[in-house]
Chimera marker file (.cmm) of the C-alpha trace (Angstrom):
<marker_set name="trace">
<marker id="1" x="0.000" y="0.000" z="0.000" r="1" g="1" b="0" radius="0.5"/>
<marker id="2" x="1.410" y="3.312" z="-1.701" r="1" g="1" b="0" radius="0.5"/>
<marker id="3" x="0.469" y="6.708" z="0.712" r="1" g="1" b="0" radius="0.5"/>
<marker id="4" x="0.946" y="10.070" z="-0.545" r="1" g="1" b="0" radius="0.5"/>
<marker id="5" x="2.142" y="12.544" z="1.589" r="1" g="1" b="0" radius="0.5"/>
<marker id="6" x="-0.045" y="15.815" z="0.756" r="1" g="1" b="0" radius="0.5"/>
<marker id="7" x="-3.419" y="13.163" z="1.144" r="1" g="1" b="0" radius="0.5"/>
<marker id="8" x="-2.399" y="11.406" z="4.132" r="1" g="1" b="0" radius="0.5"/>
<marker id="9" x="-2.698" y="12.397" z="7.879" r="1" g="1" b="0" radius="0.5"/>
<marker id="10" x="-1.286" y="10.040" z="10.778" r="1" g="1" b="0" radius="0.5"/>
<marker id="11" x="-2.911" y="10.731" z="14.515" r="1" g="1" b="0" radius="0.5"/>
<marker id="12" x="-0.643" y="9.703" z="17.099" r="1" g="1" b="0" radius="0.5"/>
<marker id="13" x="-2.359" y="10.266" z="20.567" r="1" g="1" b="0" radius="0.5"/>
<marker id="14" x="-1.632" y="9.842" z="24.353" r="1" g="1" b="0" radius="0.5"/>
<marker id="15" x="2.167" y="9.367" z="23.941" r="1" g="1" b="0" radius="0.5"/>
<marker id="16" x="2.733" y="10.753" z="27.919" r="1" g="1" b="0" radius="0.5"/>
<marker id="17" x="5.285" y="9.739" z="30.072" r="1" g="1" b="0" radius="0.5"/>
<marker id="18" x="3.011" y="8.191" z="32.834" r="1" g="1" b="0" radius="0.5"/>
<marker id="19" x="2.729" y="5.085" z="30.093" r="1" g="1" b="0" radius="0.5"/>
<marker id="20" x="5.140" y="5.233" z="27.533" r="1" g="1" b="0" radius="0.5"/>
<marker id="21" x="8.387" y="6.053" z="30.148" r="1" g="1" b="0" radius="0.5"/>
<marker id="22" x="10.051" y="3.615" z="32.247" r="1" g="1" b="0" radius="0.5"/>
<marker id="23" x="10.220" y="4.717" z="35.668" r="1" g="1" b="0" radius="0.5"/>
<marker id="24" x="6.774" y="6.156" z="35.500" r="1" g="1" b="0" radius="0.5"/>
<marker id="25" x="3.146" y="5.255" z="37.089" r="1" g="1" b="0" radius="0.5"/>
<marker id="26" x="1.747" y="3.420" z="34.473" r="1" g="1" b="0" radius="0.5"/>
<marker id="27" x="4.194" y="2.025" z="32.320" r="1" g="1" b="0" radius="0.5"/>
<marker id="28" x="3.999" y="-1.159" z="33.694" r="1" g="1" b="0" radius="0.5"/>
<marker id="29" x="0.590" y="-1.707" z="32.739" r="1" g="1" b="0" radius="0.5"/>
<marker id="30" x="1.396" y="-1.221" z="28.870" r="1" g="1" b="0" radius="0.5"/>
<marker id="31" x="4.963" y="-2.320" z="28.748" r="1" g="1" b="0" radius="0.5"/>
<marker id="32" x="5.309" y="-5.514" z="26.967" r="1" g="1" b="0" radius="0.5"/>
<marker id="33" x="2.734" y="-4.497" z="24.553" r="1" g="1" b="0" radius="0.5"/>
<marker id="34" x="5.538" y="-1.481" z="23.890" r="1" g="1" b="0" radius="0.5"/>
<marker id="35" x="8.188" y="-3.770" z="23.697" r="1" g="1" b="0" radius="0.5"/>
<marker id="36" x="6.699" y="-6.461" z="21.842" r="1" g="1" b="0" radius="0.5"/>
<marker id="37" x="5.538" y="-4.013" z="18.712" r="1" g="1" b="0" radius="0.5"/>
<marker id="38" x="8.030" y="-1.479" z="19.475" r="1" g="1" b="0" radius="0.5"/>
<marker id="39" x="5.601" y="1.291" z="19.717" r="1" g="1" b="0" radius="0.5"/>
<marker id="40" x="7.891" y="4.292" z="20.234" r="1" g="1" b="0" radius="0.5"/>
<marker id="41" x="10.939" y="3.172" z="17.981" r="1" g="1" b="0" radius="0.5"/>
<marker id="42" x="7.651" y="3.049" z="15.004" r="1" g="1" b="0" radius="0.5"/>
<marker id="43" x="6.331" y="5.727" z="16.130" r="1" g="1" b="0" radius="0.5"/>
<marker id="44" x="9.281" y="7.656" z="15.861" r="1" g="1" b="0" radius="0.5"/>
<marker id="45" x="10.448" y="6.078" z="12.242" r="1" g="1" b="0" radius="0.5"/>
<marker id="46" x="7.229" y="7.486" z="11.113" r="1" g="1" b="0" radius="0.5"/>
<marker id="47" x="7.058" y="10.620" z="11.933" r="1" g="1" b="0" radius="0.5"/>
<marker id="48" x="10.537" y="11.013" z="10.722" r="1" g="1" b="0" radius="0.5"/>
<marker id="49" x="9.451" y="9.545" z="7.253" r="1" g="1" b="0" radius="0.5"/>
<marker id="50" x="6.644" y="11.976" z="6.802" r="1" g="1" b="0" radius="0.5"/>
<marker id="51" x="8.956" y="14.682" z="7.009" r="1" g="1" b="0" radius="0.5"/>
<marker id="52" x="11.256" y="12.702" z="4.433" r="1" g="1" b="0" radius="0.5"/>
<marker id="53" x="8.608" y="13.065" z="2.324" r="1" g="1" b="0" radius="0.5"/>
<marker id="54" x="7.516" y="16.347" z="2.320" r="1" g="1" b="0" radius="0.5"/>
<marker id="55" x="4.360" y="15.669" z="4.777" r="1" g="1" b="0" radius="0.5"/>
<marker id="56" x="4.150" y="17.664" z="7.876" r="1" g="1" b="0" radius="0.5"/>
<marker id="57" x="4.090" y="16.445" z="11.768" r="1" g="1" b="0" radius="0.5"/>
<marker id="58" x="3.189" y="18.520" z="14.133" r="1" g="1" b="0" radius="0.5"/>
<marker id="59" x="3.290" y="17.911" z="18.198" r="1" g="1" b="0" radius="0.5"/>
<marker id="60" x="-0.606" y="18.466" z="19.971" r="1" g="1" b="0" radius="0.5"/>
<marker id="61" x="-0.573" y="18.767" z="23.482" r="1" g="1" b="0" radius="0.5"/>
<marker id="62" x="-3.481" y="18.786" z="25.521" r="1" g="1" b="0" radius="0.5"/>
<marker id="63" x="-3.467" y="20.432" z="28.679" r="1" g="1" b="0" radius="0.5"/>
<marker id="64" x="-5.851" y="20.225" z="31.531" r="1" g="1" b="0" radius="0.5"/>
<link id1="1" id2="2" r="1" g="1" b="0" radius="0.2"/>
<link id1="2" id2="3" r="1" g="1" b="0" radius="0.2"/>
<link id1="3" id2="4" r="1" g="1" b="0" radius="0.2"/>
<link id1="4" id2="5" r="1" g="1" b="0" radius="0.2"/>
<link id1="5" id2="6" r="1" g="1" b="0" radius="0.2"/>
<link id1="6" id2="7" r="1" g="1" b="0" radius="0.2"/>
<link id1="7" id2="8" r="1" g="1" b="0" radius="0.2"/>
<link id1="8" id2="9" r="1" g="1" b="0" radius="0.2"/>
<link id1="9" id2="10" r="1" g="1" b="0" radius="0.2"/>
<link id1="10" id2="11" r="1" g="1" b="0" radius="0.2"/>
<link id1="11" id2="12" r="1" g="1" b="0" radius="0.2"/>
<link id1="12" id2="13" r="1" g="1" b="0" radius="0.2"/>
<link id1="13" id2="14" r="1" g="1" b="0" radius="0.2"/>
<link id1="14" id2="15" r="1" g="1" b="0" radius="0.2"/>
<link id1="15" id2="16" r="1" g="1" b="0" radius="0.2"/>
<link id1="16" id2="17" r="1" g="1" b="0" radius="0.2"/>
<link id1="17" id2="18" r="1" g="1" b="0" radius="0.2"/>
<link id1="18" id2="19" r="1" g="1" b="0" radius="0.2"/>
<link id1="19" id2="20" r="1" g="1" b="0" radius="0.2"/>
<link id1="20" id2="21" r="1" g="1" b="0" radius="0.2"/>
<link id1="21" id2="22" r="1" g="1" b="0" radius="0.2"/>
<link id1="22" id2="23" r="1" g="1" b="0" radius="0.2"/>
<link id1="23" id2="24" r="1" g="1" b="0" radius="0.2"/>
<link id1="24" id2="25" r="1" g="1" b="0" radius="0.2"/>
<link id1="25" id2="26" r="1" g="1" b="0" radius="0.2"/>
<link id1="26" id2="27" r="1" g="1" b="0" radius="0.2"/>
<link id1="27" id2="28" r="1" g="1" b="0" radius="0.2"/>
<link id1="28" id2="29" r="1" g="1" b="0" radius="0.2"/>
<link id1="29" id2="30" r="1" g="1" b="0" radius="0.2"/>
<link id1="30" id2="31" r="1" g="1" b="0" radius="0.2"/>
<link id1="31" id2="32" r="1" g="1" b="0" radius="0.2"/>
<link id1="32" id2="33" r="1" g="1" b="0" radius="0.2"/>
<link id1="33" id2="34" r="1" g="1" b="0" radius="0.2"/>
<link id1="34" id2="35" r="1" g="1" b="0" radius="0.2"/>
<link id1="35" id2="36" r="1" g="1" b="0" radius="0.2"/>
<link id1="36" id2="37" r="1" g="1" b="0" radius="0.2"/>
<link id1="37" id2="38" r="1" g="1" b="0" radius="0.2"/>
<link id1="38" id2="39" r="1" g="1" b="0" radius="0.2"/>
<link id1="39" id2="40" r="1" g="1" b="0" radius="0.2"/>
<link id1="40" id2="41" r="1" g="1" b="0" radius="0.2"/>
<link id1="41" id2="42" r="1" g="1" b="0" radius="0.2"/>
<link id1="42" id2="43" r="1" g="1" b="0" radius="0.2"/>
<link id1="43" id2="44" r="1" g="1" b="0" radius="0.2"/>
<link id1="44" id2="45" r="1" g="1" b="0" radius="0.2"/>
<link id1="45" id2="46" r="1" g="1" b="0" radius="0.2"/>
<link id1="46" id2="47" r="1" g="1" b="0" radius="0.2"/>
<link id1="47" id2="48" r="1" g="1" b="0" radius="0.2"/>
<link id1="48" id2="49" r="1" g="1" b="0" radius="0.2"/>
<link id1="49" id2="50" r="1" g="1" b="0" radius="0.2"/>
<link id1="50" id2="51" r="1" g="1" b="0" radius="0.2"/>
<link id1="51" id2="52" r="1" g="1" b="0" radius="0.2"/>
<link id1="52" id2="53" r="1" g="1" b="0" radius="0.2"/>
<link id1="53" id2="54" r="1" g="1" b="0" radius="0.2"/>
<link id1="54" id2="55" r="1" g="1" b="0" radius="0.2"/>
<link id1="55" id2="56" r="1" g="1" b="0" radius="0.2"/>
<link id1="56" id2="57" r="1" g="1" b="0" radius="0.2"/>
<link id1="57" id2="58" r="1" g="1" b="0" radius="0.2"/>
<link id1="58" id2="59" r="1" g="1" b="0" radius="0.2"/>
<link id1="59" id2="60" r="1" g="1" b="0" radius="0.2"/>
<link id1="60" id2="61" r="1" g="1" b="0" radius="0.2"/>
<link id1="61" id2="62" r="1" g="1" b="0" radius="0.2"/>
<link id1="62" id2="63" r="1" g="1" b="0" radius="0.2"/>
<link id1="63" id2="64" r="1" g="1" b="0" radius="0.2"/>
</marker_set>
């Protein structure tokens, strides 16, 4: 599957430290799922291929 930069958007969401950071409150709870399909190393891949492409990522924050 072939996606073009300028008609594709990728939504990452709810990468906080409390689960995705060893050391923190609940990363136990989601850390072999983590490891086993390397969430962050993908994640990270990706966003760095968008901009390889000419595609935008942008960081969203949502604050309470």
């Amino acid at each position: 599957m072939g996606l073009k930069a300028k008609e594709t958007a990728i939504v990452m969401i709810e990468f906080q430290n409390d689960f995705c950071k060893p050391g923190f409150p609940l990363y136990p709870g989601v850390e072999q799922i983590l490891k086993e399909y390397r969430v962050i190393e993908n994640a990270v891949e990706l966003a760095k291929g968008t901009k390889g492409e000419r595609g935008s990522c942008y960081r969203l924050s949502d604050n309470f």
